[in-house]
N, C-alpha and C positions, 0 to 999 in steps of 0.2 A: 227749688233747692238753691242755695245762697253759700255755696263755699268762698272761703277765702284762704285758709289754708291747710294743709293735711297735720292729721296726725302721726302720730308715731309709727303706729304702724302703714299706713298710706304711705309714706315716706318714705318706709323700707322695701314694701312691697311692691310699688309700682312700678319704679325702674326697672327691677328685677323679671316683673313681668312682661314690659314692654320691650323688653329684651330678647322673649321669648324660653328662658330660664323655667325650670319648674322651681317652686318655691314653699313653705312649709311657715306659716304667721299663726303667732298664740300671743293672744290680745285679753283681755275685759270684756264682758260686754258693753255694748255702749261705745267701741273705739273707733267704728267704722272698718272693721274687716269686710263687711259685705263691700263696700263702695273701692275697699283697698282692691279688691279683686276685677267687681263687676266694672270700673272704668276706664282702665288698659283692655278688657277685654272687646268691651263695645268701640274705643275707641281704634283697636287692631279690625275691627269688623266692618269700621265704618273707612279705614281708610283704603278699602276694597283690595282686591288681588284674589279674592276668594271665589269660587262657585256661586251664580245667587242662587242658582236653586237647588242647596246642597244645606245639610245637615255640615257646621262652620265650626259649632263651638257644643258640650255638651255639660250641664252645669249638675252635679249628682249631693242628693245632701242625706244626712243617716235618717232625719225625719221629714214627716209630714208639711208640720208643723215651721222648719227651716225650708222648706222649701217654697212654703205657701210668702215666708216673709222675705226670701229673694226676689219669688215671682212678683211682692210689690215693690221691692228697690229698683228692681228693674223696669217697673213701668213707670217711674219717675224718672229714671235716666233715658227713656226711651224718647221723651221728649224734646232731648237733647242729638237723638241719632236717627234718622228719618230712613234710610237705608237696612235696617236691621230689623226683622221681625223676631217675634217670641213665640214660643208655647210652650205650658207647663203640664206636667204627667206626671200625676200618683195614684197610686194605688195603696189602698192596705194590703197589708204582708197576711199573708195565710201561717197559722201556727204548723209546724210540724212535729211531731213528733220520731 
């Protein structure tokens, strides 16, 4: 991965995050919201204070489908953060009635 500089919404959202702020970003797709989120976050992870053997950060998305394509942003940025491990958990939803 080859940044050199953020987008719009990156830009807006990271400080915000790094701040520890909760924050609410509606983008394109395409703008880099996943990366707006996930590199404050790993970055906070990686600059330790936290539990290592502790449930840190928990990342919840409406689908499958978005979660399978955070669980690969993240194993790009992970390369970057040697300290932080992952693991991703879905299930199909059971209909109710």
């Amino acid at each position: 991965m080859n940044f050199t500089e953020c987008t719009p919404i990156q830009e807006h959202a990271i400080p915000v995050i790094l701040e520890g702020r909760d924050m609410i970003g509606v983008a394109q797709t395409g703008t880099g919201k996943t990366a707006a989120f996930l590199l404050p976050i790993l970055s906070k992870l990686s600059d330790g204070g936290y539990p290592e053997k502790a449930i840190n950060c928990i990342i919840m998305s409406p689908t499958r489908e978005l979660a399978q394509q955070i669980d690969q942003a993240m194993g790009g940025f992970f390369l970057l953060h040697e300290r932080v491990e992952r693991s991703s958990i879905w299930r199909k939803r059971r209909d109710t009635l």
